[in-house]
C-alpha positions in Angstrom: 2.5 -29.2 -1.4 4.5 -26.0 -2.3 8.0 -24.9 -1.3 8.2 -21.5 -2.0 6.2 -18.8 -3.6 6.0 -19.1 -7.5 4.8 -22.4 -6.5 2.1 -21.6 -4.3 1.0 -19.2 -6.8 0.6 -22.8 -9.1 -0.6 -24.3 -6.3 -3.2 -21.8 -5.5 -4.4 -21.8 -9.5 -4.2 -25.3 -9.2 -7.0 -25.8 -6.3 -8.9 -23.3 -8.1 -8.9 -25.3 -11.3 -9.7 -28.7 -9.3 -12.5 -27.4 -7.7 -14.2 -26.1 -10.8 -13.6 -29.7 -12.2 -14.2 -31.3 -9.0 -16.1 -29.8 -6.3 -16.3 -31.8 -3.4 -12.6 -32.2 -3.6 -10.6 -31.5 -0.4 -6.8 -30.4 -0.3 -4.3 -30.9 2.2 -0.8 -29.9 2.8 2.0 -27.4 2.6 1.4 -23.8 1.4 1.7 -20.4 1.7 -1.2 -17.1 1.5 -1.9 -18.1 -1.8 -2.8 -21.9 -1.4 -4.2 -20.4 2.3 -6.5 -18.3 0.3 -7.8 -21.6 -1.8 -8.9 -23.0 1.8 -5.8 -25.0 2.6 -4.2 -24.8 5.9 -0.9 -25.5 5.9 0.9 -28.0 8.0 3.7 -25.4 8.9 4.5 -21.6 8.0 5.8 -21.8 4.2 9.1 -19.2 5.7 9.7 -23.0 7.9 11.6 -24.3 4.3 11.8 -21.5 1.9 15.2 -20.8 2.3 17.8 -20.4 -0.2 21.7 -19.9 -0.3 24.1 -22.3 0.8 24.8 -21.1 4.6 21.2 -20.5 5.0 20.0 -23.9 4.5 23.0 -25.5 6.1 22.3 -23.3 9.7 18.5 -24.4 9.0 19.1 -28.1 8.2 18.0 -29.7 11.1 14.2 -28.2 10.9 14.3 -28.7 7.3 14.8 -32.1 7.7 12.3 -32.5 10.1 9.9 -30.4 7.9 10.1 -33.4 5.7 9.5 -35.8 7.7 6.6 -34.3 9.4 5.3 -33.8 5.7 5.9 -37.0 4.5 4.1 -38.9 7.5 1.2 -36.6 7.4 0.8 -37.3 4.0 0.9 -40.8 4.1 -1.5 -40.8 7.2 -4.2 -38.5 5.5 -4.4 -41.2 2.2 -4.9 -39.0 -0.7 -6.0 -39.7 -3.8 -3.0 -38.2 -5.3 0.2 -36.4 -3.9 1.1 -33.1 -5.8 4.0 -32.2 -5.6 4.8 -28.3 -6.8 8.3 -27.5 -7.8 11.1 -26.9 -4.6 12.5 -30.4 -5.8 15.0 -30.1 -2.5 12.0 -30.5 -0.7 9.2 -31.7 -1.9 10.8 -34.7 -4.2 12.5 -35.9 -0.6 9.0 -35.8 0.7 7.9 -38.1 -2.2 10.2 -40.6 -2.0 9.4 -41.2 1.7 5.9 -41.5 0.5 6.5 -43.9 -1.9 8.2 -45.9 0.3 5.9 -45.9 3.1 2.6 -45.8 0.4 3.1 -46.9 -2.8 -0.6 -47.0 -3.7 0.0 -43.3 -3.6 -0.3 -41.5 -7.2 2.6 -39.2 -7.6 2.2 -35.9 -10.1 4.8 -33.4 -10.0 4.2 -29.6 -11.5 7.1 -28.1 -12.5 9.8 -30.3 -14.0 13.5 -29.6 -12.6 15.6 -28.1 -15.4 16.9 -32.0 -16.5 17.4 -30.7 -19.5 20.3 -28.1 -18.5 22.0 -30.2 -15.8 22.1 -33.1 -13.9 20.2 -35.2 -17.0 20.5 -38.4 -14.4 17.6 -36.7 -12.2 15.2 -37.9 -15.3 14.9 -41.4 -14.7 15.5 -41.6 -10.9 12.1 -39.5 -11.0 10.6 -42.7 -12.5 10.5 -44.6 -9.0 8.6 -41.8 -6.8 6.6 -39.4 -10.0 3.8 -41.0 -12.0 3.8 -37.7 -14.3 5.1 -34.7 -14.5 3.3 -31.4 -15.9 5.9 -29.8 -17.7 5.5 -25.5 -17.5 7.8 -25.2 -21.5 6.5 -27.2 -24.6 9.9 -28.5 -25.3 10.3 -31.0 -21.7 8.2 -33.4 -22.6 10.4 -34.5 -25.5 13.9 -34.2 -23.2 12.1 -36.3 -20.7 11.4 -38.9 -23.3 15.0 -38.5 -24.6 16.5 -39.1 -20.6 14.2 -41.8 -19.5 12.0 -39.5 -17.4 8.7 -39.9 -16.1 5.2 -39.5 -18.4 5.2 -35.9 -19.1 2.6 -33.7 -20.6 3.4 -30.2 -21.3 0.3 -28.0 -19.7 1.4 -24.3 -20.4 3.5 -21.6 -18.6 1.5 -20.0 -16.1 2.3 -16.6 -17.9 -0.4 -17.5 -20.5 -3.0 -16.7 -17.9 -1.6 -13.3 -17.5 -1.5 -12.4 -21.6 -3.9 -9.6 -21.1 -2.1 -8.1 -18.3 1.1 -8.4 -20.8 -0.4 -7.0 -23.8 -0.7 -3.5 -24.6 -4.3 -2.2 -25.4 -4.4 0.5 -28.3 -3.1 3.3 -26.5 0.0 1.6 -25.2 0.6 0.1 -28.7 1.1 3.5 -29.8 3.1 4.5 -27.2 5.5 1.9 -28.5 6.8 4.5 -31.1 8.0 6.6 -28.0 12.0 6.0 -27.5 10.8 4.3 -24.5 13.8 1.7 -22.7 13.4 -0.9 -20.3 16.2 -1.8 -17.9 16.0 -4.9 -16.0 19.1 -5.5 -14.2 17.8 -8.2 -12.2 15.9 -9.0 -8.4 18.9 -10.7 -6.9 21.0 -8.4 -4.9 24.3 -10.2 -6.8 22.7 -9.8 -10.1 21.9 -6.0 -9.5 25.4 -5.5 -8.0 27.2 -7.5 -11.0 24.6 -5.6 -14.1 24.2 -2.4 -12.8 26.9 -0.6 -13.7 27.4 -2.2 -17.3 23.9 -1.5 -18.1 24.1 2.0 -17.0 26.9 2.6 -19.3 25.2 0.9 -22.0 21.9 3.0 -21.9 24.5 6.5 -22.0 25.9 4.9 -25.4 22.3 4.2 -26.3 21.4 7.8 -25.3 23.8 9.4 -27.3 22.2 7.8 -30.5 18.2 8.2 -29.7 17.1 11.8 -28.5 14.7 11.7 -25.7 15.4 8.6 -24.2 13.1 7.4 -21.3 14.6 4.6 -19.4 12.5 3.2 -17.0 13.7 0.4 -14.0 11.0 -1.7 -12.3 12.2 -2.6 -8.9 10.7 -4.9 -6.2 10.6 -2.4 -3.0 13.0 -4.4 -0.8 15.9 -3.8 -3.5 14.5 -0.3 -4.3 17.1 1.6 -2.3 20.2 0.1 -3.0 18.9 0.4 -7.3 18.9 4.2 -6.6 22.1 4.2 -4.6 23.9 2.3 -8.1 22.0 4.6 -10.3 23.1 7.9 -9.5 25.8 7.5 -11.2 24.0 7.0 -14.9 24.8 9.0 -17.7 20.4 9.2 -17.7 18.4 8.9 -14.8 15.9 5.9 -15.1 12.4 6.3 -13.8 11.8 4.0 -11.2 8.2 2.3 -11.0 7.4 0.2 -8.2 4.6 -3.0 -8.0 3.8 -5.0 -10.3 1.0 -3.1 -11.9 3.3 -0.8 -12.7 5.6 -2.9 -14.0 3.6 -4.7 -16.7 2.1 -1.4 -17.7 5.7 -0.3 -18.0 6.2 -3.5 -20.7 2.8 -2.9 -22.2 4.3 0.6 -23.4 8.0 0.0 -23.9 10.0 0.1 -27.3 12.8 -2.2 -26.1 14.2 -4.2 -23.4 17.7 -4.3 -21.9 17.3 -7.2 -19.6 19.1 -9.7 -17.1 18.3 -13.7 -17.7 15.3 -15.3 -16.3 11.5 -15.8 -16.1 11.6 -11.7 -16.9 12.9 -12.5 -20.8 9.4 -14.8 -21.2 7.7 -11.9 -20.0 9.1 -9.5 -22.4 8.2 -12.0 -25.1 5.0 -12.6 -24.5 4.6 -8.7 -24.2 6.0 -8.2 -27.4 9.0 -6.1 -26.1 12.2 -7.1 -28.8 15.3 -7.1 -25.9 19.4 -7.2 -25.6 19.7 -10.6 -22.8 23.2 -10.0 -20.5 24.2 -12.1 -17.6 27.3 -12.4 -15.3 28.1 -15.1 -12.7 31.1 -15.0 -10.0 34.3 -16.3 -11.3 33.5 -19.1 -8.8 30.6 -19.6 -10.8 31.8 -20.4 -14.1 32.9 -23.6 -13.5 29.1 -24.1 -14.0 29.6 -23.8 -17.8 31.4 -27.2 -17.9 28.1 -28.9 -16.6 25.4 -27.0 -18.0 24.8 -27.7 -21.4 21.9 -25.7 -22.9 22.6 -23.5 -26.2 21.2 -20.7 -24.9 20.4 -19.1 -21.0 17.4 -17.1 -22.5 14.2 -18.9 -21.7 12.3 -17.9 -25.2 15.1 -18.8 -27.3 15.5 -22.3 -25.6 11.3 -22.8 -26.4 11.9 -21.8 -30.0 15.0 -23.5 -30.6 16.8 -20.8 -32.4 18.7 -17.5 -30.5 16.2 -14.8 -31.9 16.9 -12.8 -28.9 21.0 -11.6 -28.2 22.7 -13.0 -25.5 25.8 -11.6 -23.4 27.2 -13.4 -20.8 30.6 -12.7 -18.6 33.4 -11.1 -20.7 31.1 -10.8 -23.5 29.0 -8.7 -21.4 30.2 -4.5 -22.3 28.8 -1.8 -22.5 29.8 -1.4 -25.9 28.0 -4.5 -26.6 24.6 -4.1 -25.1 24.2 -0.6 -26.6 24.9 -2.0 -30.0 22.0 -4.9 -29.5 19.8 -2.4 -28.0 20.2 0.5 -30.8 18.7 -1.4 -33.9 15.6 -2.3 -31.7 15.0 1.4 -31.3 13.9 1.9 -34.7 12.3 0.1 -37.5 15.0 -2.2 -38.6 15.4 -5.3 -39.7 16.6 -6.5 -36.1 13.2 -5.2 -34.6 11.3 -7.0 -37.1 13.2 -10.3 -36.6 12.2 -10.2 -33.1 9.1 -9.8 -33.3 8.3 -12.3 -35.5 9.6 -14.8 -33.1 7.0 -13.1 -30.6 4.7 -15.0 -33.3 6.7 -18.1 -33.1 6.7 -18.1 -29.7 2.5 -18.0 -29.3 2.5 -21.4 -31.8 4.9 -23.2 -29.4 3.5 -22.0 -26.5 -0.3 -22.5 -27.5 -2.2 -25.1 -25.2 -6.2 -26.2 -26.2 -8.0 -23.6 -27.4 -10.6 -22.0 -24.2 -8.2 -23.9 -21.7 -5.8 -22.3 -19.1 -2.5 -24.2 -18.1 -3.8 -25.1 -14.6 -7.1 -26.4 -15.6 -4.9 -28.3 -17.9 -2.7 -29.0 -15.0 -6.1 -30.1 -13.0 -7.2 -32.3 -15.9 -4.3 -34.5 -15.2 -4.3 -34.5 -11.3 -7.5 -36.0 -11.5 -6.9 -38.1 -13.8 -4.1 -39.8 -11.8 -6.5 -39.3 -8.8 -8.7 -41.9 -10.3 -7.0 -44.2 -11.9 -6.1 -47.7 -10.0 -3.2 -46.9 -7.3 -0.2 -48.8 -7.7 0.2 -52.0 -5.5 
């Protein structure tokens, strides 16, 4: 069972790798198109529990907790073989636990660890009573798991590694690469785009003062796409803005640089080969969040490879002044450039899974594995 998107996109990989492995097997469950489209038919619409936001899933509680029990009782009434449980911890580790307590013979895996590792460390060995292992999506989790007292955990691979060639440039784009081409990446989140927007712009006018030609060019997902040209009018340079996701990993396949906000889009880069400037800003509300967090970096690459190749600039720290400085050196060929990407090559060693293998026909490997071992009592 899936929560939300991204992880019916696993989950949908997922049944595709069991079935190659396995082809009699039959799923069951909670999903969305993608699962839908591996021939499982979800108990419930996946919009019943993907909510997010505070006042969202308060006004919603009521049918979220029922969602969970409804889950958790069909589950134990269809007597799998093994319960997979894909990320969405809110809900679908509250659906384990009622498992487990109504079905203990039932073999737990859970794909997608929670961020233990960042906060909330105590989550790692509560997950011992309801998860028999965890497939963990970055190399380094297995090892904070066994630190915390966690479940078995096996790292299988970051989904991304399926998508390398859609990442990686062919010969044409590589030479476009010279081109004074700059991403800008300001973020999907309406609050990230309304709290980067207007730094970044003024970063990419320093930038443009310093490299003639500039091209700066702003993926968007379409539902944000009117409010980013509303906030970029104002830019010293006016960003071309491509739409879809074809269009966005072409635009990484050809770019020079990267000015980006934090998240999953910073592994993407990486794996693309695009060196980047990372910036963030929270709400002052937010910040209190630094006192429990405690990761040495917020930049996903730099947290696999231990070591901040990639510049990070969070709150106060995050200027204009600042970025363009970052960004500028990556422009050219210069020592900075050349740092980052040879953590690009760093990166692929820490990252690499078996040779020929995918992450979720490593994932599926496991699933069935736990599928056939002897329940528990």
């Amino acid at each position: 069972m899936a929560g939300e998107h991204s992880g019916d996109h696993l989950g949908a990989g997922l049944i595709r790798a069991l079935r190659e492995r396995a082809p009699g097997v039959s799923v069951a469950g909670v999903g969305g198109d993608a699962m839908a489209g591996e021939g499982l038919s979800s108990l419930f619409p996946l919009s019943d529990i993907a909510v997010m936001g505070f006042v969202p899933v308060v006004a919603r509680l009521p049918q979220l907790l029922r969602r969970i029990r409804d889950t958790a009782d069909a589950a134990v009434a269809a007597k799998p073989d093994v319960l997979v449980i894909v990320d969405s911890p809110d809900f679908t580790h509250r659906v384990a636990k009622r498992v487990r307590a109504s079905a203990p013979g039932i073999p737990v895996v859970d794909y997608v660890s929670p961020t233990v590792w960042a906060w909330r460390p105590g989550r790692a060995p509560a997950m011992r009573a309801y998860v028999d292992h965890l497939l963990a999506l970055l190399p380094f989790e297995p090892a904070a798991h066994l630190r915390l007292g966690g479940p078995p955990c096996t790292y299988v691979g970051h989904p991304l590694i399926e998508r390398l060639d859609a990442l990686r440039p062919d010969a044409a784009e590589a030479a476009a690469r010279s081109r004074p081409t700059l991403l800008v990446l300001p973020g999907s989140r309406r609050s990230e785009i309304q709290r980067l927007t207007a730094v970044f712009g003024d970063a990419v006018g320093l930038v443009a003062e310093r490299v003639p030609g500039l091209d700066v060019v702003l993926p968007a997902v379409a539902d944000r796409a009117d409010e980013i040209r509303a906030r970029v009018r104002s830019w010293p340079v006016a960003p071309r803005l491509v739409m879809g996701e074809a269009a966005k990993l072409a635009a990484f396949r050809s770019a020079r640089a990267a000015l980006a906000a934090s998240g999953t889009v910073t592994l993407e880069l990486a794996l693309s080969g695009v060196p980047m400037a990372v910036a963030y800003r929270v709400s002052p509300l937010e910040t209190w969040l630094r006192f429990v967090v405690k990761v040495p970096s917020i930049v996903l690459p730099n947290l696999i490879l231990g070591d901040n190749a990639f510049p990070e600039f969070l709150q106060g720290a995050c200027t204009a002044e600042a970025l363009a400085a970052a960004v500028l050196p990556l422009m050219g060929d210069t020592p900075a450039r050349a740092a980052q990407l040879a953590a690009f090559a760093r990166l692929d060693g820490a990252m690499r899974i078996a040779p020929g293998s995918t992450p979720s026909a490593e994932a599926a490997r496991i699933v069935l594995a736990a599928a056939s071992a002897p329940h528990r009592p």
